[in-house]
C-alpha positions in Angstrom: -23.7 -3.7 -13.4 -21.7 -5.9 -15.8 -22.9 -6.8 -18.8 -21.7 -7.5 -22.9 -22.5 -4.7 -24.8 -21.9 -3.2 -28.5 -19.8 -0.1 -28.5 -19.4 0.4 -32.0 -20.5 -0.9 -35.3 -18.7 -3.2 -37.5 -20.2 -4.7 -40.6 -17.0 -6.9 -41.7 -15.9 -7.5 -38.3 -19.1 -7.4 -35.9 -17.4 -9.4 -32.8 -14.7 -5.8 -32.7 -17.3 -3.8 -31.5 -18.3 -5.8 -28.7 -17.2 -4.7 -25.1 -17.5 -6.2 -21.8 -17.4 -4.1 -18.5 -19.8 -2.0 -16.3 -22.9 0.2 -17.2 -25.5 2.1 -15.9 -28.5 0.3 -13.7 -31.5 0.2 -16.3 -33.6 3.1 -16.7 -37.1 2.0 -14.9 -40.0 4.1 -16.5 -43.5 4.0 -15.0 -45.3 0.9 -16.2 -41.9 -0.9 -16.1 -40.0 -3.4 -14.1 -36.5 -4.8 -13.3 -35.8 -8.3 -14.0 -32.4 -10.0 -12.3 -31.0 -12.3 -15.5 -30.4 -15.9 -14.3 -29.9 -16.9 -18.2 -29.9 -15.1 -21.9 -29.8 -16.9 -25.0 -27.8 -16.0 -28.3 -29.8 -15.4 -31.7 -28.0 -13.8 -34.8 -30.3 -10.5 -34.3 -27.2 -9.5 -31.6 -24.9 -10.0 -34.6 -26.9 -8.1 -36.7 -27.2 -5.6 -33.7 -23.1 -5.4 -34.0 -23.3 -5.0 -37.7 -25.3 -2.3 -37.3 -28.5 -3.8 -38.9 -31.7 -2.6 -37.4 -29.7 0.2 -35.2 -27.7 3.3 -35.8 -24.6 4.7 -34.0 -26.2 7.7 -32.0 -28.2 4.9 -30.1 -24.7 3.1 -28.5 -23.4 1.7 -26.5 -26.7 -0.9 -26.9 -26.1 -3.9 -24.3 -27.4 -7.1 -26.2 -29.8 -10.1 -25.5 -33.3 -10.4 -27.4 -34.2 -13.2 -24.6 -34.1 -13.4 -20.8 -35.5 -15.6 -17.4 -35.0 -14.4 -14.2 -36.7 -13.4 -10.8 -38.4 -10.2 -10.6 -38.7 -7.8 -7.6 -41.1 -10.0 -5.4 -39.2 -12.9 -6.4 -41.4 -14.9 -8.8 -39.3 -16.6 -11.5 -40.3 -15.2 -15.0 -39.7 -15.2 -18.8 -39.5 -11.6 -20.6 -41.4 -11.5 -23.9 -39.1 -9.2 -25.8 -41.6 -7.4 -28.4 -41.6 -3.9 -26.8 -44.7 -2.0 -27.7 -47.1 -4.8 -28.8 -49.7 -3.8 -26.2 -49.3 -0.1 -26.8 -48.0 -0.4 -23.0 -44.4 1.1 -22.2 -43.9 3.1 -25.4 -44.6 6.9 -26.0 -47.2 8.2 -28.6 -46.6 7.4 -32.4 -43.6 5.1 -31.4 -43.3 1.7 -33.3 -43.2 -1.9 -32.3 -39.9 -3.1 -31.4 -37.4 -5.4 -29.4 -34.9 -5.4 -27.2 -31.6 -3.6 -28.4 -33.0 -1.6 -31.1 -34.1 1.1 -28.9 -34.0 -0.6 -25.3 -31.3 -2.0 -23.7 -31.3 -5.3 -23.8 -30.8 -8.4 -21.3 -26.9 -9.7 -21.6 -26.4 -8.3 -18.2 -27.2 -8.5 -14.6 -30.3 -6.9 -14.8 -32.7 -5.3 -17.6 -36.2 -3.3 -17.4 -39.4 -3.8 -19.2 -42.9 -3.4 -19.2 -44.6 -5.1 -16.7 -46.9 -6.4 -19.3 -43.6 -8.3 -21.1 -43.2 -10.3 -17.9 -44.6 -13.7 -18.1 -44.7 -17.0 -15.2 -41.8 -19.1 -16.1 -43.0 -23.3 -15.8 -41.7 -24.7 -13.0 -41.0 -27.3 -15.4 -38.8 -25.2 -17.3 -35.0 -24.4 -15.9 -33.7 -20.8 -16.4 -31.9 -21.8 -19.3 -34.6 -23.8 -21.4 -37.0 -21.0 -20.4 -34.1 -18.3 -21.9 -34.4 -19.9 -25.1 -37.8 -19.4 -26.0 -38.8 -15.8 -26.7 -37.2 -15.2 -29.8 -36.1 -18.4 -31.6 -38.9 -21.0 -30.7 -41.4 -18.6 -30.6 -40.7 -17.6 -33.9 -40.7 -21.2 -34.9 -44.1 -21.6 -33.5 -45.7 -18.7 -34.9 -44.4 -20.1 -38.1 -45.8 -23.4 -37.6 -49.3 -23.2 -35.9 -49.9 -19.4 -37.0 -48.7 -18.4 -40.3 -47.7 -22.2 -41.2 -51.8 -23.7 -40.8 -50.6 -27.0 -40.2 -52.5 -29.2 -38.0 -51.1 -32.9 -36.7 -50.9 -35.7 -40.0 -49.5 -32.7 -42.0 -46.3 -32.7 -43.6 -43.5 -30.3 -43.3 -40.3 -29.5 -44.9 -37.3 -27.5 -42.0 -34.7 -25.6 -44.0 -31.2 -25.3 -42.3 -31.5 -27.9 -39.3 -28.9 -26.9 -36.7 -30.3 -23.1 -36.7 -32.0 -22.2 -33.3 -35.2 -21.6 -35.7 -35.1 -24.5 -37.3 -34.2 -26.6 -34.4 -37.4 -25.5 -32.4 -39.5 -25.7 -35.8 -38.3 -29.4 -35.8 -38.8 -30.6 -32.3 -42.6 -28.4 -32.1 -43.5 -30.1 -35.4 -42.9 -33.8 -34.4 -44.4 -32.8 -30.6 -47.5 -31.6 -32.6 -48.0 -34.8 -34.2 -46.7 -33.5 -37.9 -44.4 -35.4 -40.5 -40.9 -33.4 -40.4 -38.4 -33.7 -42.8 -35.0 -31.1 -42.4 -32.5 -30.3 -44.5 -28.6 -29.6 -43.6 -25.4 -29.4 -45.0 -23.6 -31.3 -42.3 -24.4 -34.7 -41.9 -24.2 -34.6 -38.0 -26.7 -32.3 -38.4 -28.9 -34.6 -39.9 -28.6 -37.0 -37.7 -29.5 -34.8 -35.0 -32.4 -33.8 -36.0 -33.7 -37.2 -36.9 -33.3 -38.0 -33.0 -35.1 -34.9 -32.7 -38.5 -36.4 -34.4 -37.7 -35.6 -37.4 -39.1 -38.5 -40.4 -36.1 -38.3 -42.4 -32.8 -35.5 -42.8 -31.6 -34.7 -46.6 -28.9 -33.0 -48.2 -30.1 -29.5 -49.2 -32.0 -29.9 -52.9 -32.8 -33.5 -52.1 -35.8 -35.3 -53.3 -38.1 -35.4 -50.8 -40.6 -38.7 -50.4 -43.6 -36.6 -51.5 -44.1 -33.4 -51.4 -45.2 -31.2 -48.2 -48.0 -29.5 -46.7 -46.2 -26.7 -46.1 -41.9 -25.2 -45.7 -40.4 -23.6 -42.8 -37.6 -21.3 -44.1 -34.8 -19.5 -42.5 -32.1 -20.0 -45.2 -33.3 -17.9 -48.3 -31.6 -18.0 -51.9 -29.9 -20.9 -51.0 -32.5 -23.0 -50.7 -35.3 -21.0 -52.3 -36.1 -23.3 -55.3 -35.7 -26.4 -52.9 -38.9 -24.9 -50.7 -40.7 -23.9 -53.6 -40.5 -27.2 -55.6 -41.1 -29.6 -52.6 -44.5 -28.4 -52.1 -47.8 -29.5 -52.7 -50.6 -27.7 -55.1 -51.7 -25.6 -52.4 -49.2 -25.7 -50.1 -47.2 -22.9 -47.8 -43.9 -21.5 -47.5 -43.3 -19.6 -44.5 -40.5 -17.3 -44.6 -38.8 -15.7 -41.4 -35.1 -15.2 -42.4 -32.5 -15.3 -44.9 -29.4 -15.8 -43.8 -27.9 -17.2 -47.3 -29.3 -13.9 -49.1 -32.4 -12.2 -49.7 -32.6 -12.9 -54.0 -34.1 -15.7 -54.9 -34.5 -17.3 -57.9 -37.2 -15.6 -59.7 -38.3 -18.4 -62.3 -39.9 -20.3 -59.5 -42.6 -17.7 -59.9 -44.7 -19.2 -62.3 -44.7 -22.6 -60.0 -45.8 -20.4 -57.1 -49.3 -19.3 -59.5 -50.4 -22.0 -61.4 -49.9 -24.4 -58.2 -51.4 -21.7 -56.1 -49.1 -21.9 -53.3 -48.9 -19.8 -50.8 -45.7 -17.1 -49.7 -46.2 -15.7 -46.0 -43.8 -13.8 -44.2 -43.4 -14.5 -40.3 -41.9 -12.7 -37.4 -41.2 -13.3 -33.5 -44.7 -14.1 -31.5 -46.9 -12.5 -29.9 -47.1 -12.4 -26.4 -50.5 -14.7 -26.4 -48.4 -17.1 -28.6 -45.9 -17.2 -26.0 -47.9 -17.9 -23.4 -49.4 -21.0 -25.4 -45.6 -22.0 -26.2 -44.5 -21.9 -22.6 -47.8 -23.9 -21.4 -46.8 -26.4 -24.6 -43.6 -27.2 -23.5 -44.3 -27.3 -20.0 -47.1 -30.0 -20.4 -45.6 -32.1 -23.3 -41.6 -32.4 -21.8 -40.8 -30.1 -24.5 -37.3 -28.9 -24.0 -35.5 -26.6 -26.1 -32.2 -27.8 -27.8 -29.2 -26.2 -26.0 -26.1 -26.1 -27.6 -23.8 -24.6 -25.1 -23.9 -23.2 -22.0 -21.3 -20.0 -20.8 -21.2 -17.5 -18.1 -22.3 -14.0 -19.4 -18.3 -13.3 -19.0 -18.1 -15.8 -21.9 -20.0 -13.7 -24.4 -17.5 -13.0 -26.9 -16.9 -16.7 -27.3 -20.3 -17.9 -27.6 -20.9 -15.1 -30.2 -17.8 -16.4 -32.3 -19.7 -19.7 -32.3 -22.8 -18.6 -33.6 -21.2 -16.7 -36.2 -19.5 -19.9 -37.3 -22.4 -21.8 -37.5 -20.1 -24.4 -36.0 -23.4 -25.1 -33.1 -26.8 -26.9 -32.6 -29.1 -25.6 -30.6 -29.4 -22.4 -28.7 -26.5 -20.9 -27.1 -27.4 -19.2 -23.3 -25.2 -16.8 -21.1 -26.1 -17.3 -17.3 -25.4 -15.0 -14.0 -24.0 -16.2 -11.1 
């Protein structure tokens, strides 16, 4: 089957050890299933995956793809939730949680296996490619929000990095949800995009917020460290789920973090319960995830190169046939 896969590891140049070509039909254990790919979104773990973050060499070639839709063997239409092991289904004794292309193969191809208790009902509501975009990215963004976050509808919240596929979903879910969004971005487009989005206002990074927020959703790191700290309120909380500026803040924020008893949580991917809720949300409220681009999985390399350049708003999917 063809599919995009990494054959070698490349921290300075990630995108040279990407190949494109033929491998092996997925390995089926008992428990699992095989799911045709209609679509497969983009998120920067497959970079990571090529810079040989959270993989080593002995376990390539590793075909990429955190996220998948598709039709499974009795031809229901379904959405893969892509924490392997969450259930204690599908793994061995002793083996750890993980996702797709650390240690399974992952879903930019024409078919992938999983355990049957990953598979969940795609919406009708929902086209292959919206569907393809929430398992990783808006999940995460929900989990932050609803989950980790505590925010309820009237609250205020601040988006770090509009234009990210986190922070994108973490914009559109808050405003849905009835919250008071403000984003942050470098690019003024940006900003403008995610006011049409439902977000109350878009600001420069470092910006002077109206008032101060309920609670920070944060993908950047150092860059805007300080920023999140500062703009919230006694009490408030800053939910962290990446760093994609750095991973060293500024420590003299430290003493603003005890004396106004704010709260640091760390956040990651969904569970499959939360996914479930986050399909039946966007199904029921017209929520749609924010595509960016849309390429055949042939086109890999290219909407790779785009993520990487951060030149994108939005998710970016791969589709078969």
């Amino acid at each position: 089957m063809f599919a995009a896969y990494a054959a070698r590891i490349d921290p300075a140049q990630p995108l040279d050890g990407l190949e494109l070509g033929e491998r092996p039909e997925p390995d089926v254990p008992p428990g699992w299933q095989v799911v045709d790919v209609r679509a497969a979104s983009l998120n920067h773990h497959d970079l990571w995956t090529l810079r040989g973050v959270g993989i080593t060499a002995d376990r390539l070639p590793m075909i990429l793809g955190c996220d998948a839709a598709g039709v499974d063997a009795d031809g229901n239409e379904v959405v893969l939730h892509s924490v392997i092991g969450e259930s204690g289904h599908g793994v061995g004794p002793g083996e750890r949680m993980s996702i797709l292309t650390e240690k399974y193969q992952g879903s930019f191809a024409e078919r992938v296996a999983v355990p049957a208790w990953n598979v969940l009902p795609k919406p009708k509501e929902l086209s292959f490619e919206e569907a393809a975009c929430l398992p990783t990215a808006w999940l995460t963004a929900y989990r932050m929000l609803f989950t980790n976050g505590g925010v309820r509808p009237g609250d205020s919240v601040l988006v770090q990095g509009a234009g990210g596929g986190v922070a994108t979903a973490a914009v559109v879910l808050g405003a849905a949800a009835g919250l008071r969004v403000f984003a942050t971005s470098r690019d003024e487009a940006k900003r403008r995009r995610a006011v049409e989005l439902g977000a109350e206002g878009a600001f420069e990074p470092g910006a002077r917020l109206p008032h101060r927020v309920d609670a920070v959703m944060e993908t950047v790191g150092a860059a805007t460290w300080s920023h999140s700290v500062k703009s919230l309120k006694p009490g408030g909380t800053l939910v962290i789920s990446g760093a994609t500026s750095g991973t060293t803040p500024a420590v003299g924020e430290l003493e603003r973090i005890f004396f106004l008893q704010l709260k640091v949580v760390g956040s990651t991917m969904g569970s499959r319960d939360e996914l479930s809720s986050l399909l039946s949300f966007c199904a029921a409220k017209g929520v749609r995830p924010v595509i960016d681009s849309v390429l055949p999985l042939e086109r890999a390399r290219e909407g790779l190169a785009r993520m990487a350049g951060g030149d994108l708003f939005g998710k970016v999917v791969l589709t078969n046939g």
